[in-house]
Residue, then its C-alpha position, 0 to 999 in steps of 0.5 A: x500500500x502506498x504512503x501518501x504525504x500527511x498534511x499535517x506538519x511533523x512536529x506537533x505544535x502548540x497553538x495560542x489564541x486570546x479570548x478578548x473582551x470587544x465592549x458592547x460587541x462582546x466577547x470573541x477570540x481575537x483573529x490570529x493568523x495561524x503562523x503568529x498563534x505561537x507562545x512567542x508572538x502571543x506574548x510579544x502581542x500583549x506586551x506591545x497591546x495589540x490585543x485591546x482587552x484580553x480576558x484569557x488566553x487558551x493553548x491548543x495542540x490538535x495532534x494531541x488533542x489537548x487544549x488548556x487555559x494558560x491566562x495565568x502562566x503568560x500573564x506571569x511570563x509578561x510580568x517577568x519580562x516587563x520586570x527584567x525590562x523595568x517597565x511597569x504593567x500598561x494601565x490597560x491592563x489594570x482591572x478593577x470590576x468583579x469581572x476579572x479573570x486569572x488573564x488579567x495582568x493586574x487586578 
């Protein structure tokens, strides 16, 4: 029996999206193409604010099936990063209503 080519790339790979909060739209995972949904680029995204009002972030890998929320180990990472940089956390990040989540960077 012949084997074909897989699709699917060798290596499995964990992916990373962000859940975010949109105001009055609601909430919805922000748009990600797929080659910047590693951990790398996600965390450089939320350090330099591109995502507006992130509640979470989720890591997926579908060759293992495994998916898991990892809002608190990237917010510690950003925060060991901002703190190795002396910067402080962006006041976009502070949160102060009942609504918060372990994403958040501050509360």
């Amino acid at each position: 029996m012949r084997e074909w080519p897989s699709i699917v790339p060798a290596a499995p790979e964990d992916f990373y999206i962000v859940v975010n909060h949109y105001g009055r739209f609601g909430t919805a995972f922000a748009e990600t193409d797929l080659d910047r949904a590693n951990y790398e680029t996600t965390i450089a995204d939320l350090i330099s604010g591109q995502r507006c009002d992130p509640l979470r972030v989720i890591m997926f890998n579908p060759a293992t099936d495994r998916s898991e929320d990892v809002s608190h180990a990237i917010a510690q990472e950003i925060l060991r990063r901002l703190g190795l940089e002396g910067r402080s956390v962006p006041f976009r990040y502070w949160r102060t209503s009942s609504t918060a989540t372990s994403a958040q960077i501050a509360s």
